[in-house]
C-alpha positions in Angstrom: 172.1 10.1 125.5 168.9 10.1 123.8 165.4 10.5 125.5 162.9 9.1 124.0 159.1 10.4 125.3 155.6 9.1 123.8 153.7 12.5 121.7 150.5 11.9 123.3 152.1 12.4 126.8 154.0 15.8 125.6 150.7 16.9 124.0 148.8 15.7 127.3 150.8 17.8 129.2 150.7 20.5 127.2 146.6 20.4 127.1 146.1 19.8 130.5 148.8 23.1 131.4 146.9 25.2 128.2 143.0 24.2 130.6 144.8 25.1 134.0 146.2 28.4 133.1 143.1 29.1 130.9 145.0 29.3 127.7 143.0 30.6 125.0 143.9 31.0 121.3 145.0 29.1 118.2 147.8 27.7 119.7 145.8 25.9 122.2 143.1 25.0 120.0 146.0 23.2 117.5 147.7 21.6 120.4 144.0 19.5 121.7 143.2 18.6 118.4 146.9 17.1 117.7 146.6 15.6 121.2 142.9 14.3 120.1 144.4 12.8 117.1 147.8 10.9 118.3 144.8 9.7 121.5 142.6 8.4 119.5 144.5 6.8 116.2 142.0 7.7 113.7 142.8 7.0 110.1 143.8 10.7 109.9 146.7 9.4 112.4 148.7 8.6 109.7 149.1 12.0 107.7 148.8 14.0 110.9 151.9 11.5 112.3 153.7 12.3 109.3 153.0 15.7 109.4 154.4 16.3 112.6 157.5 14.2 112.4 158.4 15.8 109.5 158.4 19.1 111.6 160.3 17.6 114.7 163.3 16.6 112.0 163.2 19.9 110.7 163.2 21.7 114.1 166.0 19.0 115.3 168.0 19.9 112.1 167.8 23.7 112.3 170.8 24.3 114.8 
């Protein structure tokens, strides 16, 4: 069984948890960015998509 869930509602859960426990740090600061980025579909989308796919397969392939 494969579930399927959209990156800019991981990311928005992950930002909205990172402001409620008052989260500070780079971490934080790269997970709004991405979560700005797959939000608003800038032209930077594309790369940054990429980017991050590529690290999901290798993450996925590692075990």
């Amino acid at each position: 069984m494969t579930l399927t869930l959209s990156a800019v509602l991981l990311f928005g859960a992950a930002s909205a948890v990172a402001i409620k426990t008052r989260t500070t740090g780079p971490g934080s600061a790269l997970l709004l960015f991405l979560f700005g980025f797959f939000a608003a579909g800038t032209g930077a989308y594309g790369p940054i998509r990429d980017l991050v796919s590529s690290f999901a397969d290798f993450l996925a392939s590692v075990n």
